[in-house]
Residue, then its C-alpha position, 0 to 999 in steps of 0.5 A: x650349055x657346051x661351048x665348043x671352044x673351037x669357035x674361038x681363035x685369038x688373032x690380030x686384027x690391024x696390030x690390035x689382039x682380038x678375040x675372033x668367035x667364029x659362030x657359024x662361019x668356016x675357019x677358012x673365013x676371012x678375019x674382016x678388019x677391026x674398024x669394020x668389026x668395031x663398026x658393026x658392034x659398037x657399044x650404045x648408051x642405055x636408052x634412058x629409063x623413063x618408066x623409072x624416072x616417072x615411079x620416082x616422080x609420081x609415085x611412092x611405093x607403099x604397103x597396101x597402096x594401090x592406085x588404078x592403072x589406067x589414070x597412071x597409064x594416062x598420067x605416065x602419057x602426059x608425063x612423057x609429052x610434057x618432056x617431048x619423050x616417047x611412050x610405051x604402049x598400054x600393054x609396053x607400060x603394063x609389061x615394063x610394071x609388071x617386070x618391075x615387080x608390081x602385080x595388078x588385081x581386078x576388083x572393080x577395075x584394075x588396079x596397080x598393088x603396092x602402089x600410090x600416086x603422089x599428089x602434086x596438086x597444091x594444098x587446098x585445091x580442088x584438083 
């Protein structure tokens, strides 16, 4: 990828240095003011990862472990209304698990590879 350096200019923006990246708009352009420029871009927290905080909770990664993927699916679901948060999709889950690195199979049903789900009922029970 070139750059063209061009489009970069430092300037200063209500006593503030700045560097100004003029992408498709004229030199001639008016520089907008910092607090409309900080404005427009500010910075947002990371959205929290819920996926991440669910696999840490309900499951444990093991060799040779595979657990189906709808039940984790509906378990994730439950999880998320339990904590008032909203869920991703079926195909969001699936896409975030697979960027994640887990590989499913089909065999049978589908199935999350490398995976295991913990078993948070108490000793004895039924459930």
């Amino acid at each position: 990828m070139m750059v063209d350096i061009s489009t970069f200019e430092l300037v200063s923006v209500d006593g503030e240095a700045a560097l100004l990246i003029r992408l498709g708009r004229r030199a001639t352009d008016p520089v907008p003011t910092l607090d409309r420029v900080t404005r427009s871009f500010r910075v947002r927290e990371a959205a929290p990862d819920l996926l991440g905080e669910f696999l840490a909770e309900a499951t444990k990664a093991a060799a040779g472990a595979r657990c189906r993927a709808r039940p984790l699916y509906d378990r994730y679901a439950a999880w998320c209304a339990m904590r008032g948060a909203e869920r991703a999709s079926l195909v969001g889950f699936h896409r975030a698990m697979k960027a994640r690195g887990f590989r499913q199979i089909v065999s049978n049903g589908h199935w999350w590879i490398g995976l295991a789900v913990v078993d948070d009922a108490p000793a004895g029970s039924l459930l």
